[in-house]
C-alpha positions as CSV (number, residue, x, y, z in Angstrom):
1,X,0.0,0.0,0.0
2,X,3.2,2.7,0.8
3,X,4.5,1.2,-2.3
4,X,1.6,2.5,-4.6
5,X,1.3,5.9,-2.4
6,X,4.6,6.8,-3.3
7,X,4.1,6.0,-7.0
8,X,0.9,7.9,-7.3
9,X,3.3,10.8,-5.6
10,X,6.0,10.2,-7.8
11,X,3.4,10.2,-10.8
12,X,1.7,13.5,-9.3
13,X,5.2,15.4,-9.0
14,X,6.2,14.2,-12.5
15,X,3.1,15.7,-13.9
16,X,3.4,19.0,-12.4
17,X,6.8,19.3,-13.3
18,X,5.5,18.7,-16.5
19,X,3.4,21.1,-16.9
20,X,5.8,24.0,-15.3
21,X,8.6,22.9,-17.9
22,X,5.9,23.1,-20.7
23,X,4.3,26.6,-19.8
24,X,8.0,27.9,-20.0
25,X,8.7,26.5,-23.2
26,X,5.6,27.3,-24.4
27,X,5.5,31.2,-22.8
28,X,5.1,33.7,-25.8
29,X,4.1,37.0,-25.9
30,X,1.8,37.5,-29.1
31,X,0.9,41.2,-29.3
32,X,2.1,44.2,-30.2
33,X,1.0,48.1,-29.4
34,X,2.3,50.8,-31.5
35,X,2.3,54.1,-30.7
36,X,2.7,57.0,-33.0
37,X,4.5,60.5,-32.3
38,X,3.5,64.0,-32.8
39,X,3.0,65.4,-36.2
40,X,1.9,61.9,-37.4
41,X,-0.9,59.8,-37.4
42,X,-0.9,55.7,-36.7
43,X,-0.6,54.7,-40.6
44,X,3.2,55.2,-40.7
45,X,3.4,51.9,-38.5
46,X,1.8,50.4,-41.5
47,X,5.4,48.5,-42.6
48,X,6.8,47.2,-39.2
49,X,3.0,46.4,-38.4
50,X,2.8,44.2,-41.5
51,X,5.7,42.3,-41.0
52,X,4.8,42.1,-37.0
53,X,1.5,40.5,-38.7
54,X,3.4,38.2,-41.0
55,X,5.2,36.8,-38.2
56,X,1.9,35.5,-36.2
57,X,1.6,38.5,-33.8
58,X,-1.8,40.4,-33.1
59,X,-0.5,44.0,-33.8
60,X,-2.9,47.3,-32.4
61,X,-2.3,51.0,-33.9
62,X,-3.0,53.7,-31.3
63,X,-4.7,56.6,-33.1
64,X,-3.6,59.0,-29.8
65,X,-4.9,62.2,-30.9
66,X,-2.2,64.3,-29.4
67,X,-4.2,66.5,-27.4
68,X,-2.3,66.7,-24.4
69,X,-0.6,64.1,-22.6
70,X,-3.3,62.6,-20.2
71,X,-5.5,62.3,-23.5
72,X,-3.0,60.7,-25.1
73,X,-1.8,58.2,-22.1
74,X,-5.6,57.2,-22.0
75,X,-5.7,56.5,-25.5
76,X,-3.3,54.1,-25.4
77,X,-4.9,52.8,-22.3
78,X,-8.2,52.0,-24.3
79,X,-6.2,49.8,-26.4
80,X,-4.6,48.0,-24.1
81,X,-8.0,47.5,-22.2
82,X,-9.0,45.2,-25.0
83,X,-5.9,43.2,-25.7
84,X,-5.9,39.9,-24.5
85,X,-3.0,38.6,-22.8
86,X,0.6,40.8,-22.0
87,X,2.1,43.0,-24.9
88,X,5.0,44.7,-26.3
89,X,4.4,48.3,-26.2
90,X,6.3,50.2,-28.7
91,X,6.5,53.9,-28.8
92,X,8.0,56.8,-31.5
93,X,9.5,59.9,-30.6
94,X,6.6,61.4,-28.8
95,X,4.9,58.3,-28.5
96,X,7.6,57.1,-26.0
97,X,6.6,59.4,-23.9
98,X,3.3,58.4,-24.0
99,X,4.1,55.1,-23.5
100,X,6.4,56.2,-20.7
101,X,3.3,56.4,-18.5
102,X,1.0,54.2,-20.1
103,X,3.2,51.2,-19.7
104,X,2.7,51.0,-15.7
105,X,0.0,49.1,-17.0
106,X,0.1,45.3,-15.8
107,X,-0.6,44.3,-19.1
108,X,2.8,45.7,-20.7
109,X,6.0,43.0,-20.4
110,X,8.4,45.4,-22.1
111,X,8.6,48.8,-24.1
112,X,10.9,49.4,-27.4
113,X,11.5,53.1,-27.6
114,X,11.8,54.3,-31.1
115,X,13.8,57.4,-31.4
116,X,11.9,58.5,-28.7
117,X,11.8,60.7,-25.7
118,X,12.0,58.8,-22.5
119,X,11.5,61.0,-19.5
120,X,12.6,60.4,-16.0
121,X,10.4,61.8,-13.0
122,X,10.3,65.5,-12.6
123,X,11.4,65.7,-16.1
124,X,9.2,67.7,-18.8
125,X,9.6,67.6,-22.6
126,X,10.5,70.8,-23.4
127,X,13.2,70.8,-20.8
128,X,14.9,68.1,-22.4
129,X,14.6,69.7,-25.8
130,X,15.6,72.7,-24.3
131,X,19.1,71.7,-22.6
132,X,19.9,69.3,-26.0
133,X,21.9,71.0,-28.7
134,X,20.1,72.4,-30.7
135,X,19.9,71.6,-34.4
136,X,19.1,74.2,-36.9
137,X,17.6,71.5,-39.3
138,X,14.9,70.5,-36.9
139,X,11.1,72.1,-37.9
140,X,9.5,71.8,-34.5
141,X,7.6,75.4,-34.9
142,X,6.4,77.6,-32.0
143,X,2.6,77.2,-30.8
144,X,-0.1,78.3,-32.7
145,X,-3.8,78.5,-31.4
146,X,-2.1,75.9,-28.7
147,X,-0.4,73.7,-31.3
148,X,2.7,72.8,-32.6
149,X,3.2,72.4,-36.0
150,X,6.6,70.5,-37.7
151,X,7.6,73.8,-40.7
152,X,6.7,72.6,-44.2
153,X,9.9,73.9,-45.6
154,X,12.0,72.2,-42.9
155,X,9.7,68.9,-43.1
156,X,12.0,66.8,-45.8
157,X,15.7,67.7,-44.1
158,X,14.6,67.6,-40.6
159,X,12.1,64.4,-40.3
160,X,12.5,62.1,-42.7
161,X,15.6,63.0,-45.1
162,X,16.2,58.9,-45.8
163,X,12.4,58.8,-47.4
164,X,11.2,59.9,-50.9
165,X,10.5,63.6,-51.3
166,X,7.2,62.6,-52.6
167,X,6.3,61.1,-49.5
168,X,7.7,63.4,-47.4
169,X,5.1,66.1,-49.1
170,X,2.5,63.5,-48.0
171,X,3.3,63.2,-44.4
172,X,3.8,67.0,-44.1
173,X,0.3,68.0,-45.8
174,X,-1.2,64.8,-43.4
175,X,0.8,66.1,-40.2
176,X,-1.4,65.8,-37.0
177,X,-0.1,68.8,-34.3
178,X,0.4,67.8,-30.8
179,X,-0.9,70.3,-28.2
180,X,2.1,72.8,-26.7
181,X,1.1,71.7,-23.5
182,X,2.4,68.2,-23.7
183,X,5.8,70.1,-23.7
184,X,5.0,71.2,-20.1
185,X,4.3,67.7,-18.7
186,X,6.2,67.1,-16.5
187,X,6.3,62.7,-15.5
188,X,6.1,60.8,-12.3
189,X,5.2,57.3,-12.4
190,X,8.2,55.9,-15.1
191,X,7.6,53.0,-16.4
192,X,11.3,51.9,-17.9
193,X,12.5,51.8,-14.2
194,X,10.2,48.5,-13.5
195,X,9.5,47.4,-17.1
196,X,12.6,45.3,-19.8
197,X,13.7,48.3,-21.6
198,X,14.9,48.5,-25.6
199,X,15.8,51.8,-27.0
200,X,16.3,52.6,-31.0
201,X,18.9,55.5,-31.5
202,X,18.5,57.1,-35.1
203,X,21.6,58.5,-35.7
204,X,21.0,60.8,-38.0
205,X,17.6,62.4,-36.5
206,X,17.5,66.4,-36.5
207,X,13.7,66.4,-34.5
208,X,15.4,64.8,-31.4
209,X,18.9,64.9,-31.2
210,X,20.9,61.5,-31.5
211,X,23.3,62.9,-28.2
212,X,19.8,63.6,-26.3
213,X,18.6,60.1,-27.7
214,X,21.7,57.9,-26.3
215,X,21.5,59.7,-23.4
216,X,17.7,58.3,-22.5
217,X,18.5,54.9,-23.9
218,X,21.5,54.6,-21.4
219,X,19.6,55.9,-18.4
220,X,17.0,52.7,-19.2
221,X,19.5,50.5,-18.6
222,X,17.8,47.9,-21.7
223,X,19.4,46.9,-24.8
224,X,20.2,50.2,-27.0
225,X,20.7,49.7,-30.8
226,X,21.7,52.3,-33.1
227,X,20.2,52.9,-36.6
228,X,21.9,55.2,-39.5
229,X,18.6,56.7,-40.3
230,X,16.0,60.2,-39.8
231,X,13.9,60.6,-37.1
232,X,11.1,58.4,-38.9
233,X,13.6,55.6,-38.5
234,X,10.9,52.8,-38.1
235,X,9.4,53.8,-41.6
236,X,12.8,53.4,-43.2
237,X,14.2,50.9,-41.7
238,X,10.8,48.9,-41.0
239,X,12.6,45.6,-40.9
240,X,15.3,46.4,-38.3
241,X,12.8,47.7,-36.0
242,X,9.9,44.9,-36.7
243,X,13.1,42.7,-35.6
244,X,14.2,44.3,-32.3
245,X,9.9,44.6,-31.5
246,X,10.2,40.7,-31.7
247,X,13.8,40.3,-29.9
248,X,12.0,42.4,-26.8
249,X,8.9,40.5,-27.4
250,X,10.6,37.0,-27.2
251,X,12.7,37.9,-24.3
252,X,10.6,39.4,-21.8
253,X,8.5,35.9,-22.8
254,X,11.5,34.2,-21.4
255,X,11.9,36.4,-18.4
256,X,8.6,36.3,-17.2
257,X,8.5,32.1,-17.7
258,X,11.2,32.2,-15.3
């Protein structure tokens, strides 16, 4: 009778075992949030959010209308309300600090920063842009009516110089201003310090300078990659980024299987 006890407790460990070994193996993370910057709109995720597709993950635009920070942090939050299961959340310029905030959320395993901002408590945008050196290229205008507008003659050389003049013209006629105020936000709750950091440097960005850039991406403390590119780096070079969004989405799988 002890006999077959301790093989029905043998059998019972086994199985568990079993199962803990195959939920690791098995531990993915499937979807993807993308978050635009200001002076765009969500369709210029349109190449990495194909190939994200291609590759079997369930990709969501945010169309943050870039109203003002808390609008756009709640935004993103709607998205991520309906996703089902944990996420990558992936921000651009702007949008990282967006998803600065946003990514607090329980649902978020990691953030990818794209040539973005990524602000530390106390910090505001505008302060960081101020104290960066500043780059004469760069068409981030003064507010009008409470908006910022990226110049139309500045549009080509100082946002997306690596892209066709053609569609250059496109995305500056299809700009969407973000409201000055975001500038004054100033952050609290930072989600880099408790969330598995990756950061994008595009080297050759005159909206947010590359020195300002590596700066944030070291203070993360993730994985920081550089890219010979314009600020719209993830239009570009669409492949590189759709592969780093997978290499952070694939290892914060493995951390959290641990």
């Amino acid at each position: 009778m002890k006999t077959r006890s301790a093989l029905i407790t043998v059998v019972i460990l086994a199985a568990v075992m079993l199962g803990l070994f195959n939920s690791k193996a098995t531990a993915q993370i499937k979807n993807i949030v993308l978050v635009h910057g200001a002076f765009a709109d969500g369709s210029g995720w349109e190449p990495v959010y194909r190939i994200l597709k291609s590759h079997g993950y369930t990709v969501s635009v945010v169309g943050n209308p870039n109203t003002g920070m808390p609008d756009d942090v709640a935004a993103t939050q709607r998205v991520l309300d309906r996703i089902d299961g944990p996420c990558i959340l992936v921000g651009h310029s702007y949008g990282g600090a967006i998803i600065t905030e946003a990514g607090n959320s329980s649902k978020v395993s990691g953030l990818v920063y794209v040539a973005a901002f990524a602000p530390d408590a106390g910090e505001a945008l505008g302060g960081l842009l101020a104290n960066a050196p500043h780059d004469p290229v760069s068409g981030i205008g003064m507010p009008e009516n409470g908006f910022v507008w990226y110049d139309k003659a500045k549009f080509h050389a100082g946002f997306c110089a690596d892209l066709p003049k053609e569609q250059a013209d496109f995305l500056c006629d299809s700009q969407v201003p973000v409201a000055a105020a975001a500038f004054g936000y100033v952050f609290k709750d930072i989600a880099w310090k408790t969330k598995p950091t990756w950061y994008i440097v595009a080297s050759d960005d005159h909206s947010i300078p590359p020195v300002l850039e590596r700066t944030m991406g070291k203070r993360t403390g993730g994985k920081v990659t550089e890219i010979k590119s314009s600020h719209l780096v993830f239009i570009s070079h669409a492949k590189e980024v759709a592969d780093i969004i997978e290499t952070a989405a694939k290892s914060a799988a493995m951390a959290s299987a641990k």
